[in-house]
Every structure is written in C-alpha cells, then in structure tokens.
N, C-alpha and C positions, 0 to 999 in steps of 0.2 A: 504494500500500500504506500502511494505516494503521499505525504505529508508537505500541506501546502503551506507558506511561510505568506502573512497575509504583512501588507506593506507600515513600517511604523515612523509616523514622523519625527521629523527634530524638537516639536511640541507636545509629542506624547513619552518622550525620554524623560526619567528622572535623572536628578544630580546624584550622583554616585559618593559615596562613602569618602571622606578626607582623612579620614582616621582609623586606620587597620586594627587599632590596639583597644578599639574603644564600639567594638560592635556587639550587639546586644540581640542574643538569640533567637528567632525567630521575628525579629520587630520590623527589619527590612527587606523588601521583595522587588524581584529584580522587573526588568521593563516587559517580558514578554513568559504566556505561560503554553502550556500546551494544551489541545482540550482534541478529546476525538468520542465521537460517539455510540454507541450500540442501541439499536429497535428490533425490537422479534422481526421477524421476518426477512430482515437485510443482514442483520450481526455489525462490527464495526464500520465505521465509516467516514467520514465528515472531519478528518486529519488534519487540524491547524495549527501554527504556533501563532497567535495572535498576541494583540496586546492584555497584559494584566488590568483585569480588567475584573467590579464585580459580577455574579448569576445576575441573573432577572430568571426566578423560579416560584411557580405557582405555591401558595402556601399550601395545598393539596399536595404539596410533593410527597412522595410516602421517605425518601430521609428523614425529612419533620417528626413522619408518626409512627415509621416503624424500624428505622433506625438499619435500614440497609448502605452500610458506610464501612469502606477497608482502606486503609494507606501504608506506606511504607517509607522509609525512612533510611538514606545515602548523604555520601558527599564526595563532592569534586574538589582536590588537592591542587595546588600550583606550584608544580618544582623549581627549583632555581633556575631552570634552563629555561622556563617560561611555559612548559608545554603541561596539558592538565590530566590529571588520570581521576579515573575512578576504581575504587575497592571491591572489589567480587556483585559486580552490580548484575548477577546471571541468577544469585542466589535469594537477592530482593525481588525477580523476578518470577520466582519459583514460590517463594515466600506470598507473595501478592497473589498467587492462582491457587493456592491451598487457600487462602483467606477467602475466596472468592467462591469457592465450592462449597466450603461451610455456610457460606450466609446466602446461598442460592444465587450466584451472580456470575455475571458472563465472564468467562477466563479472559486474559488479553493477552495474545499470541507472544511469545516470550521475546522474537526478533522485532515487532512492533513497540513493546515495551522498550528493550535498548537503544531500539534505533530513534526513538522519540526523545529519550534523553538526552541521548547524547549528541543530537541535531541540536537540541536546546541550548543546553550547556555551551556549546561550540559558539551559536549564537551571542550566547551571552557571556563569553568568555573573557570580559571583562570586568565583572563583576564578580571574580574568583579573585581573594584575596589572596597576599604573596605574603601578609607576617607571618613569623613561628605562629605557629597552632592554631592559627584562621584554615578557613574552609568556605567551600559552598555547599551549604544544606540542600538536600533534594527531597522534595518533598511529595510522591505520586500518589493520587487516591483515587475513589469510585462511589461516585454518588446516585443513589436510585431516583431519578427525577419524574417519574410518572404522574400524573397530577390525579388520584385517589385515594381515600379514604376505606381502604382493607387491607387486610394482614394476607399478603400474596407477592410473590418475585414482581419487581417490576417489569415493564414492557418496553423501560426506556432508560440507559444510563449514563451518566458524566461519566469517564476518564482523563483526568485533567492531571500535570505536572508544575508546582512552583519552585522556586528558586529562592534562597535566601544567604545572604552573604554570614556566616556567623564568625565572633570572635573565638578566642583561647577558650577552651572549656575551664582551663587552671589558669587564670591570671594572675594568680597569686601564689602558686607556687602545688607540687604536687602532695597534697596532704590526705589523709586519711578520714573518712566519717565517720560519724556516729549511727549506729543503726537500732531501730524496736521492731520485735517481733511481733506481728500484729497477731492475737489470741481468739480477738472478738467478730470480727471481719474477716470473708474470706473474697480473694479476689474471682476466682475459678472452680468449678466441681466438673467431675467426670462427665463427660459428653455435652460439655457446654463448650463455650467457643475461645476460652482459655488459650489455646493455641493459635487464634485468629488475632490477627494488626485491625484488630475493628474498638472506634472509639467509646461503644458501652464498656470495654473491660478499662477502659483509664478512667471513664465518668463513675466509676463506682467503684474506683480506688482514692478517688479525692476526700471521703472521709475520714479515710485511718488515715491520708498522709496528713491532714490538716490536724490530726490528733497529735500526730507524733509532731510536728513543727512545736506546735503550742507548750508539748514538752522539751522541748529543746535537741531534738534526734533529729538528722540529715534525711534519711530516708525509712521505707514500711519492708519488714521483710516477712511474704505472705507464709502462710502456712496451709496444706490441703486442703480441702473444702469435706472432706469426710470425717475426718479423724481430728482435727487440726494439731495434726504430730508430726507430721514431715516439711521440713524444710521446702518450698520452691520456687520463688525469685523476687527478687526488689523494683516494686515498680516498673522501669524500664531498665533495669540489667537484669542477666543470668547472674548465679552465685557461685562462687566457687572457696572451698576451701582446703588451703594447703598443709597436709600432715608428713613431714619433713620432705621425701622423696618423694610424693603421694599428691598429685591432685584430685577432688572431689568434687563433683558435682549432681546437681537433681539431674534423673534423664528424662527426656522427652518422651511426654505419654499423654497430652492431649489435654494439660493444663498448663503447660508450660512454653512458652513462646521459645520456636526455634531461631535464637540470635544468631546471625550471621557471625559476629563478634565471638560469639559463645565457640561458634565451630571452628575458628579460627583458633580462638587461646588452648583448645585441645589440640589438633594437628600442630600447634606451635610448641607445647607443653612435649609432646613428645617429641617432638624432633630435637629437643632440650634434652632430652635425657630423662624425663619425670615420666612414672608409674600412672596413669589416667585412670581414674574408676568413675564409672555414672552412673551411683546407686540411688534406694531411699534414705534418707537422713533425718532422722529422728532428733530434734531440738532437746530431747533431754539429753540424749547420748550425747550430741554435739556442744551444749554449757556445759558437761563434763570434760567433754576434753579438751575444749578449749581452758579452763580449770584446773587441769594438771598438764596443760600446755604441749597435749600431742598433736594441737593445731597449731600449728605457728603463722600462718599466715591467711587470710580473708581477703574478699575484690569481688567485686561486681564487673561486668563487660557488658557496653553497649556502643551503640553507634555513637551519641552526642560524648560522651566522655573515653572511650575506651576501653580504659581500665578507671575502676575507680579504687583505690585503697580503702578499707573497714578496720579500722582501730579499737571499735569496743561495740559490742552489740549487748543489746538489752530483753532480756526475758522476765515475764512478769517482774518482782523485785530486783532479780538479777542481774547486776550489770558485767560484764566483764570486759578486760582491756585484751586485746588479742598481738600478739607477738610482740609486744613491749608499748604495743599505741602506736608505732612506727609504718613507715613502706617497707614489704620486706621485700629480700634482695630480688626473689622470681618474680612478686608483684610490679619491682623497676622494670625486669628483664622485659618481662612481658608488655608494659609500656611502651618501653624504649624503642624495641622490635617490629611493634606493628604501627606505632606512631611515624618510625622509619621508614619501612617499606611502606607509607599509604605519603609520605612528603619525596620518597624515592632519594633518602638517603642511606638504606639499606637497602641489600641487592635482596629483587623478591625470587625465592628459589620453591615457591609456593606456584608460581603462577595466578596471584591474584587481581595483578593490575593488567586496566583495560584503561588505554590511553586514548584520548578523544582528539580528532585530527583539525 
C-alpha cells in the first residue's frame, strides 16, 4: 500500500525545541502524524501522513463507550553521525496485533506498520533530538470510530502514529526507586486483557499508583489477580530480580505484558554470562530473601526509562532496602549496554537496530 504524504505549509510548521536538555515527556508533538484506515468490507486503506492535527469524531464513537483502544510504544535515536535508528520496532509490531486480536480488532499488516513509521520519522527527522538520552517517542495506536451505541467490534477504525520529541528519562543522574506492593488492587486476572497495550489496564492502575505517591513510593508493584501472592510487574516495566549469578523474573502467561525491553535484558543477561529463570515469585519468599540478602539486586525494564534501578521495596509494614539502596553493578551493565546499542555507541551483535534512511 502506497502511503500518500499530503502537502504541509510553512504556516502549519511548529517552532521546534531550542532546548535539548529541557524537554518534557510527552508534552511536545511533532508537525505531521500518520493516520490510515480500516471499514469491513474494504480492510485498510486511506494511507496519509498529514498534518497533526485534532479527530472530529462523532460522540457515538464506541472508543467513548466501549473502550476499543491499543497502542504501542518506541523511539527513534540520533547517532553522532546524524543518521537515526530504531530499537527492534518488528516486535512493537507483533506486540500491537496480539493487542488487537484480544480486543477484537483488525491486525495491521506488520510491513504497513514499519513502513508507516519509518516514512514518518524520516519525514520528520528533524525533530529527533541529538543530546545524551533524548529521543523521539513513537507513539502508534487504534481507535474504534464507529459512531454507535452497543457493545460489538466496530465496522470502522483509526490507525494513526504520533511523534514526540522526549528529554533524558534520568536528568538527574541514574538512581534507584522506591517501590509498594500493591495488596489491595489488582491490575490483571487470568483471561483478561492483562497482556494487551490497551489503555483500560493503565486507567485502572491510576488508583494504587496515586496511593503509593501520596505515600511517598516511586512506583505500584502489582500482585496476581487470584491469589495476590505472586509477584508480576510495575506499572509500565517488567520486574526482575537478581540472586547473585541468577536473574528472575514473572513469565508471560497472559497477565503480564510482553516488554520488548523485558526480552531484550534476558537474551542480554545471558549472553552476560547470568543463569535466566522465568518462574512464579511469591512476595513472601521474595521479602525473605531479599532479608537475608540472596537478592542482591532489583530493576524494572521499559521503553520510557530502560532500566530502572529498585532500592527498597515495600510490603505491607515491611520495608526493605535491596542490595545496599545502591545501582548494582548488572543493573549498570545492563543500562549501559542497551542504552549503547539503541544511541549506536555499542556494537549491536543482537541484530536489533533498524536504521531509517
């Protein structure tokens, strides 16, 4: 499918960023978005990059009332050489049609999906910042636009891609958070949509995290929706924890978002030399050993941060500090490694970067 590039003036260009150091995530979006459509009958079709620009959608849209919505979440890097790559964007591809089968919604051809972005991007390859640990946020989603009032797949959907310049995730230096166990809340249960990029699973984690803010903890770390005795992931990172030679982590089973990120710090972890296990993890056993300190190290992995370092996690009364409160040294390695190979200052022997021409 050819994807028609629709014409933008010199009066519908915004002024671009003056400040690399000083960009603020998700606030700014670039001049041009992508938008291509699907109708029963025809399937995809109607492939533009136009200007950013807002809908005009009937309040009848069933996104409104039943909440058929998935997106996914990338970034484009700018090397010192100038030229811009993207991070295993085949996998947010894959990622976004499993989301889309769960919630009854048209797949979107995997070579349409890249080739969309990265026409984008290319386009607007200006607006990829060049400081240490800037990026350009990509932002693809899928909106059911059908203009009715019943609980039934729609007959009409948005595909649309935005662009957003973002700063340093760590401006201030890479440090470690504080984390609570959430007891009371559960984000996901078995055969719900847990494993889908759709925004009812973030809108109904804004309680416990607004919980734990107000107690002064960085982030919610959920617990199963059955038992609530297994460990299985923060918000928007995977979890992992390191028992000396030993990484651990929850495995995918249909509550747990499969993080791009996630699969990466395992194929990285061993080509490290570390022992990989993706069992269930039981939060009492886990405040025990972290307790007698056969965990020495905690991290979260996502798209927006990475890695993020865990210094002390919180169970009911229970606080505990985890491998001194510090970064530990695999938590760096593992930073330093894919933060390298995604700015292309480490050689990727992964085969993960996809360079946009």
């Amino acid at each position: 499918m050819e994807i028609q590039v629709l014409p933008l003036s010199e009066a519908d260009k915004k002024p671009k960023f003056t400040d690399e150091t000083n960009l603020v995530f998700g606030r700014t979006f670039t001049d041009r978005m992508l938008l291509i459509e699907w109708k029963a009958g025809t399937g995809w079709g109607d492939a533009r990059i136009k200007k950013y620009e807002p809908f005009v959608l009937e309040p009848a849209a069933l996104v409104f009332h039943y909440a058929q919505e998935i997106f996914e979440g990338l970034k484009a890097y700018r090397w010192e050489d100038g030229s811009i790559a993207l991070f295993r964007p085949e996998m947010n591809a894959r990622r976004f049609n499993h989301s889309a089968d769960r919630l009854c919604m048209p797949e979107m051809p995997e070579e349409l999906f890249l080739k969309g972005i990265e026409q984008l991007v290319s386009l607007e390859r200006d607006w990829v910042p060049g400081a240490v640990g800037t990026s350009l946020y990509i932002r693809p989603a899928m909106i059911a636009v059908e203009p009715v009032v019943g609980v039934k797949p729609s007959d009409h959907y948005y595909f649309f891609v935005i662009l957003s310049p973002v700063g340093a995730y760590y401006p201030k230096g890479f440090k470690p958070v504080r984390i609570m166990v959430e007891d009371e809340y559960v984000r996901a249960a078995p055969g719900g949509t847990g494993e889908a990029k759709t925004g009812g699973n973030y809108a109904s984690s804004l309680k416990a995290g607004l919980k734990a803010k107000k107690k002064g903890f960085d982030q919610v770390l959920w617990l199963d929706g059955v038992e609530k005795r297994y460990v299985e992931e923060v918000g928007a990172m995977n979890m992992f924890f390191a028992y000396g030679n030993k990484v651990v982590t929850a495995p995918i089973g249909g509550t747990i978002l499969n993080g791009v990120t996630r699969d990466s710090v395992l194929q990285l972890s061993r080509s490290l030399g570390f022992e990989v296990e993706e069992r269930k993890i039981d939060i009492h056993d886990l405040m025990r050993d972290i307790e007698s300190g056969k965990v020495t190290e905690a991290f979260g992995s996502g798209t927006a941060a990475v890695i993020t370092p865990v210094g002390e996690l919180c169970y009911k009364d229970d606080c505990l500090e985890i491998g001194g409160g510090g970064v530990g040294a695999l938590t760096q390695k593992l930073y330093d490694t894919l933060t390298g190979i995604q700015w292309g200052k480490v050689a990727d022997t992964f085969g993960w970067i996809k360079k946009i021409s």
